[in-house]
N, C-alpha and C positions, 0 to 999 in steps of 0.2 A: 861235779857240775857247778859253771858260775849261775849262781842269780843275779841279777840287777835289781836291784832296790830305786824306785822313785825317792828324789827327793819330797821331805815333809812338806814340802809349800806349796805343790802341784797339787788342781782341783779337776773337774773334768774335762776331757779333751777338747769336748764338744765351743769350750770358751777359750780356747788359743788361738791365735792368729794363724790361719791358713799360711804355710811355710813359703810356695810359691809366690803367695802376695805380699810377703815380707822381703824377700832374695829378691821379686820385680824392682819393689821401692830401692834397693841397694843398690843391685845394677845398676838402675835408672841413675843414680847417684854417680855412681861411678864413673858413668860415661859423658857426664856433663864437665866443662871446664869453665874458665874465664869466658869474656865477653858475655852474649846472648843468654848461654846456660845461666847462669849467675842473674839473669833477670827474671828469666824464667820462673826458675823454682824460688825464687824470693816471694815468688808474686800469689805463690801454689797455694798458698790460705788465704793473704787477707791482702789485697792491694795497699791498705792503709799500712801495712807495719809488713814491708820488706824486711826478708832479712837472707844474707850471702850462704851458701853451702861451704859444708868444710870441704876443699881439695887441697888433699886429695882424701878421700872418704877416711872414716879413723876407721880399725876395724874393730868387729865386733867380738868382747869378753864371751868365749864360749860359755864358760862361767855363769853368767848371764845373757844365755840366749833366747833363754822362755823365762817371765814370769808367772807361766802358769794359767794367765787369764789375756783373751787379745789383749794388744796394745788400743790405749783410747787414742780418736783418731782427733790430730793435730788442729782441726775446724773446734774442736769441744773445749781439749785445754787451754789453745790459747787466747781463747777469750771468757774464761773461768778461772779469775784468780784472785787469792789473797794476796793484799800489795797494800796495808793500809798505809803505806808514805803517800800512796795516791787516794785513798780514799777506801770507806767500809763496804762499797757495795764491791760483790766479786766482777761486774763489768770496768772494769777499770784499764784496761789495753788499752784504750784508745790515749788513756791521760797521762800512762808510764812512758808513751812514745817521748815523754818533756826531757829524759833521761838522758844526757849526754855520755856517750861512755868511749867516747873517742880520747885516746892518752892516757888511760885509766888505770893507776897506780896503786899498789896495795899497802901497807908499811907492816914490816917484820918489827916487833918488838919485844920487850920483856924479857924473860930469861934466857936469853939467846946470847950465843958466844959473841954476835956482833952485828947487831941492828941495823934494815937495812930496806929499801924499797926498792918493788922492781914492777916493771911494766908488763899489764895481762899478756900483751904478745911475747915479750920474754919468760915469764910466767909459764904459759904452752910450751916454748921452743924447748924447754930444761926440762919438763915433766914428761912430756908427750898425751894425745891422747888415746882415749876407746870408747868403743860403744857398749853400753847396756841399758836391755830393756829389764825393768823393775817397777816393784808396785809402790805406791804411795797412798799414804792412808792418814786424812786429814782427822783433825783432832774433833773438828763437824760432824764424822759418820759419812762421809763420800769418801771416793776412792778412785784410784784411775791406776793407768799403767804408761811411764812413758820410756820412749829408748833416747836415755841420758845420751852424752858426750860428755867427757871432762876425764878426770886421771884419779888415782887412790889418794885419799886425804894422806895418807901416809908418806907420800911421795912429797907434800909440802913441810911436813914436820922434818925430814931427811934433808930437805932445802935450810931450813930455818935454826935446823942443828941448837937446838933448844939444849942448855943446861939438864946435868942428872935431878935437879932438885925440884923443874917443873913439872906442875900434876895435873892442868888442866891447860887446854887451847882455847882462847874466846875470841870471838866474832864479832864484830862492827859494822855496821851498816851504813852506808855514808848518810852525812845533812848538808842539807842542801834547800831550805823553807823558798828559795824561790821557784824551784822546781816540782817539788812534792808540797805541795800546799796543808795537806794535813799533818805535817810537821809543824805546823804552827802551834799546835794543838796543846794545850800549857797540860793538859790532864794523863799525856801519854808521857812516858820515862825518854824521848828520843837521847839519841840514837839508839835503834834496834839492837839489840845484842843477845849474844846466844854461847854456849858454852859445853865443851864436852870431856871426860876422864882423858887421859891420855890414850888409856888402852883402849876406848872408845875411839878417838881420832886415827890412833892405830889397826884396827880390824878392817880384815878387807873388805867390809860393805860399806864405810863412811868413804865419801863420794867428794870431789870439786867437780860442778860442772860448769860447765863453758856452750855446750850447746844443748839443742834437741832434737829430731828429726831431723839428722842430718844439717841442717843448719845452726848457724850462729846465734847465742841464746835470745830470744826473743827477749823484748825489757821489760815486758809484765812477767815473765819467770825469771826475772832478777839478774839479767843482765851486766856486767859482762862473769860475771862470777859466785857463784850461790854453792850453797851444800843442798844435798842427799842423806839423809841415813834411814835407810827405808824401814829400818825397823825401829824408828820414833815416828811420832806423830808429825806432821807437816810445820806446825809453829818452829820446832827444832831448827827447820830446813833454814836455813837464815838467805835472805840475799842481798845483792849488790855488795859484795863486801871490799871494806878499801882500808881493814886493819886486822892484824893475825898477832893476838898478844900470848905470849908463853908466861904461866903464872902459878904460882901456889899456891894460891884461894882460889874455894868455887866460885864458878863467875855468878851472877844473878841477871837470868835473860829476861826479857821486855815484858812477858807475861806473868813469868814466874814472880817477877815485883808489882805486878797489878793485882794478882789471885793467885797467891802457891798453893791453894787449896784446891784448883783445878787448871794449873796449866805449871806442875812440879817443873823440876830440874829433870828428872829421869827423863818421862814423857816414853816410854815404852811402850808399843802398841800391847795392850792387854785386856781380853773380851771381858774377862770375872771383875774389871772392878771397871763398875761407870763414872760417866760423868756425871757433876751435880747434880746436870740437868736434863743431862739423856744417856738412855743404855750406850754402850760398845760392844754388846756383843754382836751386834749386826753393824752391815754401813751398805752406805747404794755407790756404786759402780757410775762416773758421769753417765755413762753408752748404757746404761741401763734403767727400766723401769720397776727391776727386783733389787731388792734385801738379799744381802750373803750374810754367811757367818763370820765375825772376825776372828784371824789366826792371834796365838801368844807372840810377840815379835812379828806383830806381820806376815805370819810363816816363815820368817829370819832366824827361827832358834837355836836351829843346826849349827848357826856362824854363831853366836851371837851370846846365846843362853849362859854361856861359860864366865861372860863377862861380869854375871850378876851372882857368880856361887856365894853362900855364906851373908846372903842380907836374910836378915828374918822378917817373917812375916812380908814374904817373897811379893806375892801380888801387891800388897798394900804400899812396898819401896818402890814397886816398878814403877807406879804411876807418879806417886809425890817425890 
């Protein structure tokens, strides 16, 4: 007899997205093209901050077809977000629209066999993309669930043909103080940066994305190009990025040199050790008015858990 075993990340049914209402939104997708369509659904959340559909629809990472808990629905996230190049309050959508990301060039550097820049639309065309929906679990105690676009981090590291001697991939965030005004800000380390093991950037959960809900990424989720790694906490997630350095020192990300005492390099969703200032073993859901329990790894352990064998004093590394 086969059994089938649920994956560990899976919570009640009762909070998945009704399958029919997900396959409608795809369709729906599907069957729009240029001209009219393209205005259409640009317009489908917020008239202030159009944004184009991927066509032709990317398809969807079976892999990642449920996160377990509905998808939060697009009116919620994209106008809830951390974006302090725009400012500390989470309404900040309206003021990330200053973001130009037209011709928007990344630069390959460091231990790479031959350093080199290339353009987000060529970027896509060599990667390709796909859809997953995955959960995200802010370092706050919120939580949401979005169906990413974008291609496996590993697929940039294959591009980037990094040296056998580099151990870590780091992140940059572009500057630009006449656009993001809180860049002006002498007391934060600009530019943003962020940093992960190699074999972190290698596992199939670390994420480049490029869209969300079927469209093109909105600029308050960090446009034209942000990471994923659903089983860190959101700081991790870095966006706008427009520098990919292959290196053999840890990198030290934007938080991590403000307070490594609570915003570590690891950054591993982990419920047993809190924050300074508030528990993790619960977080609230945007679409909800309850408290859940937080998973080890976001409920990512299956993938993921292997990554950390042989650190001692296992909880206490995962966070710092």
């Amino acid at each position: 007899m086969i059994y089938h075993r649920k994956p560990d990340w899976l919570i009640r049914e009762n909070l998945v997205t009704d399958e029919t209402l997900f396959l409608n939104r795809r369709n729906l997708m599907a069957g729009f093209g240029a001209g009219t369509g393209l205005a259409m659904l640009g317009q489908a959340v917020d008239a202030a901050v159009p944004e184009a559909p991927f066509t032709p629809v990317p398809s969807l990472n079976a892999g990642f077809a449920d996160a377990g808990r509905r998808v939060t629905v697009e009116s919620i996230t994209s106008k809830y977000n951390n974006f302090y190049e725009f400012g500390s309050s989470k309404r900040i959508s309206a003021e990330a629209q200053k973001l130009s990301t037209d011709d928007w060039v990344i630069q390959i550097d460091g231990m790479v066999d031959k350093p080199f820049q290339i353009g987000i639309e060529d970027l896509i065309k060599r990667t390709g993309i796909e859809e997953r929906i995955v959960r995200h679990r802010c370092v706050e105690a919120w939580s949401m669930v979005v169906p990413w676009i974008g291609f496996p981090m590993a697929k940039l590291v294959a591009l980037a043909k990094p040296q056998s001697g580099a151990k870590y991939i780091r992140f940059e965030t572009f500057m630009d103080t006449k656009v993001a005004k809180e860049q002006k800000a002498a007391w934060y380390p600009w530019p943003y940066v962020e940093g992960f093991t190699m074999a972190e950037a290698t596992n199939e959960l670390a994420f480049m994305v490029v869209g969300a809900y079927g469209k093109v990424l909105h600029k308050q989720f960090g446009a034209p190009l942000r990471v994923h790694m659903p089983w860190k906490f959101g700081f991790k997630s870095i966006k706008s990025i427009v520098k990919v350095t292959f290196t053999d020192k840890r990198p030290v990300g934007f938080w991590e040199s403000l307070q490594k005492k609570e915003y570590g390099f690891w950054a591993n969703v982990n419920p047993a050790v809190d924050h300074r200032r508030w528990t993790q073993a619960t977080e609230k859901p945007l679409d909800s008015d309850d408290r859940i329990p937080t998973q080890i790894f976001n409920g990512y352990g299956a993938q993921v858990a292997h990554l950390y064998d042989g650190m001692d004093d296992l909880g206490d590394r995962l966070w710092r």
